[in-house]
FIDO-101980 format. One record per residue (C-alpha): residue number from 1; residue in three letters; z, y, x. Coordinates in nm, 4 decimals. Last residue first. Layout:
% residues N
+-----+---------+----------+----------+----------+
| num | residuo |       pz |       py |       px |
+-----+---------+----------+----------+----------+
| NUM |     ALA |        Z |        Y |        X |
...
+-----+---------+----------+----------+----------+
***
This chain:
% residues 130
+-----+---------+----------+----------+----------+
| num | residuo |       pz |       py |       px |
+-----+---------+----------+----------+----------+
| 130 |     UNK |  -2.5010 |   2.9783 |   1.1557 |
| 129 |     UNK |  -2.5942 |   2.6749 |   1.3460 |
| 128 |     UNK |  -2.4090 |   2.7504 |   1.6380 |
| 127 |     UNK |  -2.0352 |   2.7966 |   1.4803 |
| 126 |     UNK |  -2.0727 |   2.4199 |   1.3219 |
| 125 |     UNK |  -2.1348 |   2.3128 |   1.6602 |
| 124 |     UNK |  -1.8347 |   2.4871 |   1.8018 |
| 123 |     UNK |  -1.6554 |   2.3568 |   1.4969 |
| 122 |     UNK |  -1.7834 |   1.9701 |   1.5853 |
| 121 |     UNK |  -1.6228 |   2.0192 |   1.8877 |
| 120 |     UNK |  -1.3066 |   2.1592 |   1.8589 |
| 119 |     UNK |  -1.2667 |   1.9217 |   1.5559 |
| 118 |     UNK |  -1.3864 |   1.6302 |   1.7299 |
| 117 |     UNK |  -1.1199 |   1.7336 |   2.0399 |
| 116 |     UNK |  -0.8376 |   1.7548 |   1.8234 |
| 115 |     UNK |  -0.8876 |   1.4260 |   1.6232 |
| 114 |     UNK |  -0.9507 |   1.2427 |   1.9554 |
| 113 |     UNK |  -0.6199 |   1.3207 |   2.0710 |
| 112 |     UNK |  -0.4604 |   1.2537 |   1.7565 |
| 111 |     UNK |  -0.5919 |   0.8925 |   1.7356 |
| 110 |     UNK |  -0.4955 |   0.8430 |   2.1219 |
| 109 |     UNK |  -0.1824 |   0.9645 |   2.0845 |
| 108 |     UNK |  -0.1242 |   0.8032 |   1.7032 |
| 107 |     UNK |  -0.2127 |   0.3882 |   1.8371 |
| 106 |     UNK |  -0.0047 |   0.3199 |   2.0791 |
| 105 |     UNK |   0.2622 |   0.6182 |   1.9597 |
| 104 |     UNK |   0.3240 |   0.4240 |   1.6273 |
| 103 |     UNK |   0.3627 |   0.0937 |   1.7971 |
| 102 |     UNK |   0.6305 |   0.2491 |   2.0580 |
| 101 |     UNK |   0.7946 |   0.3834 |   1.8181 |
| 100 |     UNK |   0.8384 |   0.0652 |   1.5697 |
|  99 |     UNK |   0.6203 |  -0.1076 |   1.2764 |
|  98 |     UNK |   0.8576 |  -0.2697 |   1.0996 |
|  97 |     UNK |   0.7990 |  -0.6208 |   0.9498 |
|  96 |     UNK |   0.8035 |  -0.8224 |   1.2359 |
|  95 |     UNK |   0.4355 |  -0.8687 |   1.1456 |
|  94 |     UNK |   0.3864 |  -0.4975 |   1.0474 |
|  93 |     UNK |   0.2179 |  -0.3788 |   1.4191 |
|  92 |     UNK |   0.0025 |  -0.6824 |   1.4188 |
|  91 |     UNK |  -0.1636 |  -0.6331 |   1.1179 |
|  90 |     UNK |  -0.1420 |  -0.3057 |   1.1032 |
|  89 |     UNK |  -0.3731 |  -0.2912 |   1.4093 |
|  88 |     UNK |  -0.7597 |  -0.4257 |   1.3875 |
|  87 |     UNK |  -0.7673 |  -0.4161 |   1.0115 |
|  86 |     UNK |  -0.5876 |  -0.0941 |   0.8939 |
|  85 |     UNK |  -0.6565 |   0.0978 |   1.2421 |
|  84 |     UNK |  -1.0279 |   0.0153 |   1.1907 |
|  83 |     UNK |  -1.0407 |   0.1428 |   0.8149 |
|  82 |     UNK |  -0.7979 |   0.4723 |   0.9182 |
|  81 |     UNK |  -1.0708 |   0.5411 |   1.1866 |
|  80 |     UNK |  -1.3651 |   0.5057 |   0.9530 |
|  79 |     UNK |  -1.1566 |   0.7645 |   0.7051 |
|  78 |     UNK |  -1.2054 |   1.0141 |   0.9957 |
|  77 |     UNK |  -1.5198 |   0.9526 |   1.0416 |
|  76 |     UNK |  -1.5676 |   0.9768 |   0.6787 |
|  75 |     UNK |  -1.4294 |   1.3702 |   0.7455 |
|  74 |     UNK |  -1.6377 |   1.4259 |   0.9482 |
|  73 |     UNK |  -1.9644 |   1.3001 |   0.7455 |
|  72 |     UNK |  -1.7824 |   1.5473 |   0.4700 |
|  71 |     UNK |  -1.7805 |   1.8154 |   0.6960 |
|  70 |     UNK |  -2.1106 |   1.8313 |   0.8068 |
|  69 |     UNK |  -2.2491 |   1.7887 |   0.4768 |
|  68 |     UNK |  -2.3857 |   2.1222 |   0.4337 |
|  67 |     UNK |  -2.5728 |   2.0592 |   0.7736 |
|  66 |     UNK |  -2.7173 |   1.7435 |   0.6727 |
|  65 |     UNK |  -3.0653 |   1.7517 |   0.8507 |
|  64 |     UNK |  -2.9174 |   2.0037 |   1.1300 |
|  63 |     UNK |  -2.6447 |   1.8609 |   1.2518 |
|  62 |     UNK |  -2.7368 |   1.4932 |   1.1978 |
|  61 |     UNK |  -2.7544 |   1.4038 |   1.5834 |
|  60 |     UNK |  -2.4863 |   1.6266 |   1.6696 |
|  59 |     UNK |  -2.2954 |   1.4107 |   1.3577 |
|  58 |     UNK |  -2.4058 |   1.1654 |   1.4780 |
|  57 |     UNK |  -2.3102 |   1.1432 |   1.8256 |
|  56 |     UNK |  -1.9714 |   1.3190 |   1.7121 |
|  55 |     UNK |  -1.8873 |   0.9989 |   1.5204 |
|  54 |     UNK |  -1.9798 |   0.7654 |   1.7705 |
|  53 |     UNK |  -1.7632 |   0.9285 |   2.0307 |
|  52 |     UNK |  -1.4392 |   0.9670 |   1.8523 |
|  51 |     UNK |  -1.5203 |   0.5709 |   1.7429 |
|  50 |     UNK |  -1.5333 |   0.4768 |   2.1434 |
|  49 |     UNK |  -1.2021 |   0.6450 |   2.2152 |
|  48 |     UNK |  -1.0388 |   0.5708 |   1.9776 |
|  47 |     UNK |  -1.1417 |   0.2380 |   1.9806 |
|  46 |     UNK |  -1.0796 |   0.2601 |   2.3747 |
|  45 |     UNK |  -0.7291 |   0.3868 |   2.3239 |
|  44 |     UNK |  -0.6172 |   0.1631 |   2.0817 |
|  43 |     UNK |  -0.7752 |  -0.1396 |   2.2161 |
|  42 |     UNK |  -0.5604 |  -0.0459 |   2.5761 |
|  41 |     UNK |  -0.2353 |  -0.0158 |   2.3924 |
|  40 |     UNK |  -0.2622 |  -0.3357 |   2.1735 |
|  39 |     UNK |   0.1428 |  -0.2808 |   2.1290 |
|  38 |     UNK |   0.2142 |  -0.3986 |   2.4726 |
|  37 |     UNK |   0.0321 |  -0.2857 |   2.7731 |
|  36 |     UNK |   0.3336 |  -0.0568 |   2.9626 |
|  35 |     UNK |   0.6036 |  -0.3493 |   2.8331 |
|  34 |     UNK |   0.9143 |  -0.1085 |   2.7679 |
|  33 |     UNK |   1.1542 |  -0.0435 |   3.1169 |
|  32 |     UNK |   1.1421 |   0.3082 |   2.9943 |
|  31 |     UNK |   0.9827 |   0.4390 |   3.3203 |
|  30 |     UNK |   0.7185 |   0.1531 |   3.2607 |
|  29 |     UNK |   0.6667 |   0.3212 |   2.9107 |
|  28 |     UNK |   0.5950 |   0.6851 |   3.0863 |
|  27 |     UNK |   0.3356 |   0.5579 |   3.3112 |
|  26 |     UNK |   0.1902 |   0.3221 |   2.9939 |
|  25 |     UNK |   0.1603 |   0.6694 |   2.8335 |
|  24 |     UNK |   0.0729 |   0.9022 |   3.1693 |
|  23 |     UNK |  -0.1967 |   0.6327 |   3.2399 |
|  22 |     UNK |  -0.3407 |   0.6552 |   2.9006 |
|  21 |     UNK |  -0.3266 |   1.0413 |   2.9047 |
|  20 |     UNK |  -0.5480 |   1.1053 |   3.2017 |
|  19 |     UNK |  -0.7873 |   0.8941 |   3.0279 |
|  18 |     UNK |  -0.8021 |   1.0012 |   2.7344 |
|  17 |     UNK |  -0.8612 |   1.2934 |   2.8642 |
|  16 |     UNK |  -1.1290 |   1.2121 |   3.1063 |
|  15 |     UNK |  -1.2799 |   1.0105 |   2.8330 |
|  14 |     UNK |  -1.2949 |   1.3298 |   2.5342 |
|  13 |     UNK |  -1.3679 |   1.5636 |   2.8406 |
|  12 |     UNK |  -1.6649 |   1.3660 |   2.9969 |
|  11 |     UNK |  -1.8133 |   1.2581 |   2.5929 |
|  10 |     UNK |  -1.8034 |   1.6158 |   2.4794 |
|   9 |     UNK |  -1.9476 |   1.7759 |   2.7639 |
|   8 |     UNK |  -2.2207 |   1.5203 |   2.7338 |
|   7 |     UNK |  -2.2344 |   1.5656 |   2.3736 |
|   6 |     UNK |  -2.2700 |   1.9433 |   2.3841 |
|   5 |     UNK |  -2.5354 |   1.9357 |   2.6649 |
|   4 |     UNK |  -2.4557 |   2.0386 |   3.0441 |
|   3 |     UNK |  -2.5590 |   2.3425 |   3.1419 |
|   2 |     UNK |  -2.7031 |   2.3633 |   3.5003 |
|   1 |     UNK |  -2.6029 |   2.5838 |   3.7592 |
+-----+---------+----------+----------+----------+
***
C-alpha cells in the first residue's frame, strides 16, 4: 500500500473532520429550534478550515529552511487566525452588543478543531526532523 504524504493526510483528516463536525453542529442547532446557518457558520468553518491548511502547507514547506523557527511561524498562524476572526466576525457577532453561545461555538469548534490537528501535525513533523 502506498503512503500517503504528511500534507495529504493532513488535508483528508483536517476536511473530513471538519466536516463530520459541521453537520453534527448545524444537526445539533436544528434540534434546538436555533437557525442551523446563522452566526456566519459556514465562513467559519471553511476559514478555518482553509487557514488550518495554509499554515501547515508552509510550514511543511518551510520545515527544513526555518526549522528553529517552526514554532514561531505556528504560532503567527495562530495570530493570523485571531486577525481574520477580528475582521471577518466580531463585527457581526458584537453588533447587538453581546456576542452569544451560539456565536462563540460558530466560530471556537471549528477554530479549536483545527488548533488540535496543526499541533498533532506539525509535532509529528517537528519529531521527524530530529
Amino acid at each position: 500500500m502506498q503512503h500517503l504524504s504528511p500534507v495529504v493526510l493532513f488535508c483528508l483528516l483536517l476536511f473530513s473532520i471538519l466536516g463530520l463536525t459541521f453537520f453534527a453542529h448545524t444537526a445539533v442547532l436544528g434540534q434546538m429550534g436555533l437557525p442551523e446557518f446563522g452566526d456566519k457558520i459556514i465562513l467559519s468553518y471553511l476559514v478555518n478550515g482553509i487557514l488550518a491548511g495554509i499554515i501547515y502547507l508552509l510550514l511543511y514547506y518551510y520545515r527544513f529552511k526555518l526549522k528553529n523557527y517552526i514554532g514561531f511561524l505556528f504560532m503567527g498562524g495562530s495570530f493570523l487566525k485571531f486577525i481574520f476572526f477580528f475582521v471577518l466576525f466580531y463585527p457581526a457577532y458584537k453588533a447587538d452588543g453581546d456576542i452569544g453561545k451560539t456565536e462563540f461555538a460558530a466560530f471556537f469548534i471549528p477554530y479549536a478543531i483545527c488548533l488540535v490537528i496543526e499541533t498533532v501535525f506539525t509535532a509529528k513533523m517537528l519529531q521527524k526532523l530530529d
